[in-house]
N, CA, C and O atoms as CSV, one atom per row, in Angstrom:
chain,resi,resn,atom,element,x,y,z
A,1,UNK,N,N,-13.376,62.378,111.571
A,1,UNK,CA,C,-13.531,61.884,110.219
A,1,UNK,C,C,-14.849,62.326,109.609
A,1,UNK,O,O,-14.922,62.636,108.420
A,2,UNK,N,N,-16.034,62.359,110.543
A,2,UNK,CA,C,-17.098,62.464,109.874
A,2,UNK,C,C,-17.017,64.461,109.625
A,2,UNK,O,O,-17.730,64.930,108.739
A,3,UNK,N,N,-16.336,65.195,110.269
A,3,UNK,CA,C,-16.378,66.557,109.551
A,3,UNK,C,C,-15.324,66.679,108.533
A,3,UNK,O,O,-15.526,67.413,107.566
A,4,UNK,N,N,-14.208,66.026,108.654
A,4,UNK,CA,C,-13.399,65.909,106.958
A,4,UNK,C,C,-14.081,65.551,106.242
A,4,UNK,O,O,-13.619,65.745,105.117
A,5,UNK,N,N,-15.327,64.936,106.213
A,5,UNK,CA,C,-15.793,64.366,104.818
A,5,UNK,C,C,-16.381,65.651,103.872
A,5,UNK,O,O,-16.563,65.635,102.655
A,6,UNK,N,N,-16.598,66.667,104.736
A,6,UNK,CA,C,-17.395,67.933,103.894
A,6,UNK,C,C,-16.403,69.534,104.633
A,6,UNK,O,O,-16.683,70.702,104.364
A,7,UNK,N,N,-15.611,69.205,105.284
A,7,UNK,CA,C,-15.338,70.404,105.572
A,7,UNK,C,C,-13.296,70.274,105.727
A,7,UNK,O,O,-12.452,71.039,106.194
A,8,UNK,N,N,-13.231,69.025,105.120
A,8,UNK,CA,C,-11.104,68.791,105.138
A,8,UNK,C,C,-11.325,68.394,106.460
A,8,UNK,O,O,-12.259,68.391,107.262
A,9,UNK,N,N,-9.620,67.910,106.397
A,9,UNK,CA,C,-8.918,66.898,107.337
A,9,UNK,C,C,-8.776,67.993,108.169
A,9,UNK,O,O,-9.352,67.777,109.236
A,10,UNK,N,N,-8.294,68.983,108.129
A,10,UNK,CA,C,-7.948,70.267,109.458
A,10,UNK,C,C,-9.120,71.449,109.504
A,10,UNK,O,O,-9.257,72.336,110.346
A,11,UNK,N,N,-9.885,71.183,108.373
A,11,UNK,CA,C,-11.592,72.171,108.766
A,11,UNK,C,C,-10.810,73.196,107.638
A,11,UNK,O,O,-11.544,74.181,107.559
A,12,UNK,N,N,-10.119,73.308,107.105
A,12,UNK,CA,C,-9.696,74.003,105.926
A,12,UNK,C,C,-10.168,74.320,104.778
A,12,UNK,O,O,-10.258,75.463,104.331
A,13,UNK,N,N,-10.530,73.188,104.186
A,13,UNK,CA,C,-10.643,73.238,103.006
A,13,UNK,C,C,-11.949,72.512,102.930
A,13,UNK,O,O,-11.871,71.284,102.882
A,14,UNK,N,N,-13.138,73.059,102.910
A,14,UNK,CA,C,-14.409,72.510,102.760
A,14,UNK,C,C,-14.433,71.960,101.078
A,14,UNK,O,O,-13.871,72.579,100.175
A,15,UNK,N,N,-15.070,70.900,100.917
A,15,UNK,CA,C,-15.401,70.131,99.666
A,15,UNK,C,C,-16.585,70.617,98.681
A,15,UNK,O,O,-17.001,70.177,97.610
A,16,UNK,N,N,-16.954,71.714,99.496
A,16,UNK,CA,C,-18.389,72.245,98.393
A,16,UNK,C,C,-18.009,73.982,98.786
A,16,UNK,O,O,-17.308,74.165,99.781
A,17,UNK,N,N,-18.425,75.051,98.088
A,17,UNK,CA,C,-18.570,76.444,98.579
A,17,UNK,C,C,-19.303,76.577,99.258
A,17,UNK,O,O,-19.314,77.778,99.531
A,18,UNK,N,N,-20.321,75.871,100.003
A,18,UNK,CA,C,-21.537,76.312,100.617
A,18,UNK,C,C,-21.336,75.767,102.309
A,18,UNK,O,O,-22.080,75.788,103.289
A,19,UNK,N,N,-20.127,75.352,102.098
A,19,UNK,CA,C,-19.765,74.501,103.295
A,19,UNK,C,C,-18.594,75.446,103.772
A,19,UNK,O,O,-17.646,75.872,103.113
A,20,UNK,N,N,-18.918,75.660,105.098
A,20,UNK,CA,C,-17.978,76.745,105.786
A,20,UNK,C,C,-16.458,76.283,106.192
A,20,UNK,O,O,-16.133,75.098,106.272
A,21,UNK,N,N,-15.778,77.129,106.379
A,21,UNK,CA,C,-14.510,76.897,106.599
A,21,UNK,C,C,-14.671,76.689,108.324
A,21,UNK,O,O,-15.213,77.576,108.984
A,22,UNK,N,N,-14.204,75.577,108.899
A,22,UNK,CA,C,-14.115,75.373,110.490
A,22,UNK,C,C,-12.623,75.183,111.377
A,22,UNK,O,O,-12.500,74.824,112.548
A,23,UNK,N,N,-11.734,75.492,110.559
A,23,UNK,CA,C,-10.306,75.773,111.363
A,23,UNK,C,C,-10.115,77.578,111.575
A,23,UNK,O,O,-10.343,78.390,110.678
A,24,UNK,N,N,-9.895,77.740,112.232
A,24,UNK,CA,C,-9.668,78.958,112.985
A,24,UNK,C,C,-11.294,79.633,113.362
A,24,UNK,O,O,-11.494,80.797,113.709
A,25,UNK,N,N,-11.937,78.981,113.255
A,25,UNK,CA,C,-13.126,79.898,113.686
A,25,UNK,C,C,-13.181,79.767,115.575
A,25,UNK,O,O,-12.571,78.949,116.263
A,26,UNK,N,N,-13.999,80.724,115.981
A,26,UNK,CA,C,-13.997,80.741,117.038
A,26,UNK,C,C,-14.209,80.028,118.082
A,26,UNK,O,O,-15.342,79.591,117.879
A,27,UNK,N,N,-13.805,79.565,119.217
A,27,UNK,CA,C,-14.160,78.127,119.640
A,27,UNK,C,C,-16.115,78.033,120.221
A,27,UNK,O,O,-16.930,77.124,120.065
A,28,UNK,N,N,-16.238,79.248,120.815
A,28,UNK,CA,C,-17.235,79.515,121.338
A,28,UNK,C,C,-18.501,79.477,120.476
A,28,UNK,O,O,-19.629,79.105,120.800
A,29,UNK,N,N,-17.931,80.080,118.974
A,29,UNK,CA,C,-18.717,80.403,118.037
A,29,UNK,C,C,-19.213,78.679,117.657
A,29,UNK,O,O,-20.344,78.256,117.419
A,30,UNK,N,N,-18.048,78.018,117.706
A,30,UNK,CA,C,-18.491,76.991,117.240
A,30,UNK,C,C,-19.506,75.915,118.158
A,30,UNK,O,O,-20.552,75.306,117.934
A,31,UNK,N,N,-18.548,76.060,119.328
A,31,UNK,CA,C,-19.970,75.242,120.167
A,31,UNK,C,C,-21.452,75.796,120.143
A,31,UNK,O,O,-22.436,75.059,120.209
A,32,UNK,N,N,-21.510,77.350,120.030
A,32,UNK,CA,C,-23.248,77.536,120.099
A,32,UNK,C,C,-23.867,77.131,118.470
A,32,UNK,O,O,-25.057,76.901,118.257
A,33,UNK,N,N,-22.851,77.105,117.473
A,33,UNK,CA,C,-23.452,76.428,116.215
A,33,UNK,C,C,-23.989,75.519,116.600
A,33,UNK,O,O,-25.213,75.477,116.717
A,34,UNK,N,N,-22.968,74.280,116.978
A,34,UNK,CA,C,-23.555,72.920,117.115
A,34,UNK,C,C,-24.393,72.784,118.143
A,34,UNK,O,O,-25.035,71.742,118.270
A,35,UNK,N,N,-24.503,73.759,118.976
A,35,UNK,CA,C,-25.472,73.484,120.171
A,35,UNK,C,C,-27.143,73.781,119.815
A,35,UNK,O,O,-28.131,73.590,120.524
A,36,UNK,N,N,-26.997,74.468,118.060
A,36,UNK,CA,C,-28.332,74.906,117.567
A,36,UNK,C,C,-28.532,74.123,116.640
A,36,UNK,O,O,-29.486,74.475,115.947
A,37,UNK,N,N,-27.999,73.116,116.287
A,37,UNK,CA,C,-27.881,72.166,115.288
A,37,UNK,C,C,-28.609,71.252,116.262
A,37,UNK,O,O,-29.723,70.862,115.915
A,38,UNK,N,N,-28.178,70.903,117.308
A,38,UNK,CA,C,-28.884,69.774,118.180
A,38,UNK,C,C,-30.356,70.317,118.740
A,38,UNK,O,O,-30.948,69.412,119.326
A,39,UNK,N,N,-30.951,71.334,118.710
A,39,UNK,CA,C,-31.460,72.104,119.690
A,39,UNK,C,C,-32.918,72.095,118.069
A,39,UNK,O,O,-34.146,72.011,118.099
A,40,UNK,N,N,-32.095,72.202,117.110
A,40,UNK,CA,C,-33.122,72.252,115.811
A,40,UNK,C,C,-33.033,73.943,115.221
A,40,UNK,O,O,-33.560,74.387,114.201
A,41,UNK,N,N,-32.290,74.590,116.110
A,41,UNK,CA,C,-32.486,75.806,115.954
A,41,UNK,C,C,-31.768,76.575,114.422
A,41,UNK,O,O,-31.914,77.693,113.929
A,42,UNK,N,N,-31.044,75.487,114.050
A,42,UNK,CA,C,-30.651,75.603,112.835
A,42,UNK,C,C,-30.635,74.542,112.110
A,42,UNK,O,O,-30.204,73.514,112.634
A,43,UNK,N,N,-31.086,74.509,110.759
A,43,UNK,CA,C,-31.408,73.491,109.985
A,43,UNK,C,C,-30.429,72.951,109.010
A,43,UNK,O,O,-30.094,73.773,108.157
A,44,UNK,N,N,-30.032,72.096,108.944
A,44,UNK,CA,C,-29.504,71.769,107.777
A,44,UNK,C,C,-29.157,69.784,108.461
A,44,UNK,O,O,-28.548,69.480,109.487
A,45,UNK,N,N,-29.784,68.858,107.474
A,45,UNK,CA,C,-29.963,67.684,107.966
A,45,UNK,C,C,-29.007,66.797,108.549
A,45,UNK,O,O,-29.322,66.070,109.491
A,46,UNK,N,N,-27.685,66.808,107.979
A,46,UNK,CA,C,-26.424,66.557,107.948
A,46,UNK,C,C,-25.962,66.958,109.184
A,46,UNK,O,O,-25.583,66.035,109.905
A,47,UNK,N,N,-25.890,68.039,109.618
A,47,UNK,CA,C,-25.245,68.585,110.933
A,47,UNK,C,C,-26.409,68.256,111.771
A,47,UNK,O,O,-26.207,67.418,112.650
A,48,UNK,N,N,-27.138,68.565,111.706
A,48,UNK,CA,C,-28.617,67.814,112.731
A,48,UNK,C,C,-28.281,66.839,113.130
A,48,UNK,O,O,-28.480,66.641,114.329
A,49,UNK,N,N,-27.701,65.910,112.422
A,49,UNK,CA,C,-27.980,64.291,112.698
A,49,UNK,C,C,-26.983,63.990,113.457
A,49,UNK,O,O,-27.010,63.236,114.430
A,50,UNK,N,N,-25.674,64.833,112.838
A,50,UNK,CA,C,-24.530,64.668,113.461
A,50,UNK,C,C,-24.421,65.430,115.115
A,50,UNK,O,O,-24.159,64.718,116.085
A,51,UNK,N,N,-24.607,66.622,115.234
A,51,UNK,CA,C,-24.953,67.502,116.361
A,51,UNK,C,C,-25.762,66.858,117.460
A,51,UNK,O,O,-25.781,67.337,118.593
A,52,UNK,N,N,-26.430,65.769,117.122
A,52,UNK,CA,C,-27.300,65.158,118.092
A,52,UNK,C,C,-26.732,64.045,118.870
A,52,UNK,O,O,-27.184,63.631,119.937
A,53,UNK,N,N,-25.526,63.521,118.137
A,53,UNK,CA,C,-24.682,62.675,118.984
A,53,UNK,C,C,-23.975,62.987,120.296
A,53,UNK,O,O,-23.576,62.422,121.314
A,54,UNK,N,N,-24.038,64.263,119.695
A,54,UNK,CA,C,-22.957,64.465,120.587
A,54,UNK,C,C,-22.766,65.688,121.718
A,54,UNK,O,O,-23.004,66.866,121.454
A,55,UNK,N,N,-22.388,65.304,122.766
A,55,UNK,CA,C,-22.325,66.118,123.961
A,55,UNK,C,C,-21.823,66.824,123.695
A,55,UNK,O,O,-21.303,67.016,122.596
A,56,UNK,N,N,-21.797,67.883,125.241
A,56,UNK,CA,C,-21.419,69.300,125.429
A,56,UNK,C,C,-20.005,69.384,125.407
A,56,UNK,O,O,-19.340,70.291,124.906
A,57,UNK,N,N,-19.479,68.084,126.154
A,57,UNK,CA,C,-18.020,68.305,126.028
A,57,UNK,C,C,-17.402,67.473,124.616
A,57,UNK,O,O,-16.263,67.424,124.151
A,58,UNK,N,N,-18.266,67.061,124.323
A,58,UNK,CA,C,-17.361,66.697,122.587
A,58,UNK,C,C,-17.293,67.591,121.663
A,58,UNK,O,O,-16.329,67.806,120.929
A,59,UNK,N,N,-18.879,68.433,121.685
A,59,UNK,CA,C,-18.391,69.626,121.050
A,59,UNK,C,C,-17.590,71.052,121.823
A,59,UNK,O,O,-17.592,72.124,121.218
A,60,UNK,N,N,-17.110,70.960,122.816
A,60,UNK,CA,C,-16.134,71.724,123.073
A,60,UNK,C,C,-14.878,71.620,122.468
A,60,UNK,O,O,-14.004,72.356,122.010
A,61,UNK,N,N,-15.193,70.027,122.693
A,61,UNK,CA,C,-13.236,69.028,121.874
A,61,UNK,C,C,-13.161,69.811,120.765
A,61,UNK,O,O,-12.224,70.385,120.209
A,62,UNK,N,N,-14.297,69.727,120.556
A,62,UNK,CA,C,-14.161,69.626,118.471
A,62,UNK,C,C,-13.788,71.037,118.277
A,62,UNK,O,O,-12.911,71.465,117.527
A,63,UNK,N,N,-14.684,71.795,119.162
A,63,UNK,CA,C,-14.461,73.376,118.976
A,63,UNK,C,C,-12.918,73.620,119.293
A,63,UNK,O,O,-12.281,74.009,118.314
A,64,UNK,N,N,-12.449,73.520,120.061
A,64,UNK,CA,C,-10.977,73.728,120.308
A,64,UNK,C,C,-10.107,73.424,119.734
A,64,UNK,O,O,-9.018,73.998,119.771
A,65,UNK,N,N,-10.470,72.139,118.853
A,65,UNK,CA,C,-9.356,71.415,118.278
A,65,UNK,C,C,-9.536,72.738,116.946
A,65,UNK,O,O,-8.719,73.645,116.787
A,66,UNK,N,N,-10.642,72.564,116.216
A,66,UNK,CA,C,-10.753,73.520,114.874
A,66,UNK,C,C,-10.387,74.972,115.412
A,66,UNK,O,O,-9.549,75.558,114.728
A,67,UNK,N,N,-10.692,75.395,116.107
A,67,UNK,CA,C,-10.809,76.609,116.359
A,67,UNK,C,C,-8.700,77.024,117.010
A,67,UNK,O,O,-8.355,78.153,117.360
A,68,UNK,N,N,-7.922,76.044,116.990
A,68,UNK,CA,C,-6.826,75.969,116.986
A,68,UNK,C,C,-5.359,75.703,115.748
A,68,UNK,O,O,-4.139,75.769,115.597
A,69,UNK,N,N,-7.081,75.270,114.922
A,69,UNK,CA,C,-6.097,74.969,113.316
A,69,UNK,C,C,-5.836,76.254,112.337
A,69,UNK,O,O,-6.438,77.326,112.394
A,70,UNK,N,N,-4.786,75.890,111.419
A,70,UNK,CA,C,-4.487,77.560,110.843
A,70,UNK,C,C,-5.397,77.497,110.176
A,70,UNK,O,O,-6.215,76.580,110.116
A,71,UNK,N,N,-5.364,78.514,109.564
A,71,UNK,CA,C,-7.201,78.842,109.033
A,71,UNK,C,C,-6.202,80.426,108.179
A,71,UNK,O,O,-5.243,81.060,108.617
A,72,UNK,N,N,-7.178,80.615,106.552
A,72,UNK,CA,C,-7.084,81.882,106.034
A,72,UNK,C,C,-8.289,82.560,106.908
A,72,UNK,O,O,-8.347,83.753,106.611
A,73,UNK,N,N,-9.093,82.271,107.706
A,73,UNK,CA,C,-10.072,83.113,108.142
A,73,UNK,C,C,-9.287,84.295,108.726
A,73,UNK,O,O,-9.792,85.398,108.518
A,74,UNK,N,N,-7.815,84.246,109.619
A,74,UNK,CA,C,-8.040,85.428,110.081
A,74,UNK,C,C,-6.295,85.718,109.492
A,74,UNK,O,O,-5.729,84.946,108.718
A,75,UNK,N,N,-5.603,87.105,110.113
A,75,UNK,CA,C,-4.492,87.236,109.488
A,75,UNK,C,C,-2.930,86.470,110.367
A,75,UNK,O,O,-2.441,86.674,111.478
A,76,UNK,N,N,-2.657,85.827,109.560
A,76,UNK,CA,C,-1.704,84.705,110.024
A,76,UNK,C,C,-0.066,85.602,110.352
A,76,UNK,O,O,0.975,85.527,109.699
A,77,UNK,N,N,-0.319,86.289,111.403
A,77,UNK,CA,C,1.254,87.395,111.159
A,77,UNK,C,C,1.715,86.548,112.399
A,77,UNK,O,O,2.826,86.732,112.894
């Protein structure tokens, strides 16, 4: 719930342009995001705060689950 609030219910459809699309992205890609979000290595306050909750294996969950949703990121054949 707390990443639908800025990025959709399936990581689809982000609520602002500046906010990335997180269904189909890569799963891997996504855990070392959040692993630099917790780490400080990337800034932005929102994901900081959130990234810090949470473990290695929650953000794997999370990565797998998004990184399993359809997504225009890549070609859907």
């Amino acid at each position: 719930q707390v990443c639908a609030a800025c990025h959709g219910a399936d990581g689809a459809k982000p609520s602002a342009p500046d906010q990335p699309i997180l269904a189909g992205q890569y799963a891997d890609y996504l855990v070392k995001t959040l692993k630099d979000y917790k780490a400080g290595k990337r800034t932005n306050p929102i994901m900081q705060g959130f990234a810090a909750q949470l473990s290695v294996k929650d953000m794997e969950d999370l990565a797998a689950w998004f990184a399993s949703q359809k997504s225009s990121l890549h070609d859907q054949r």
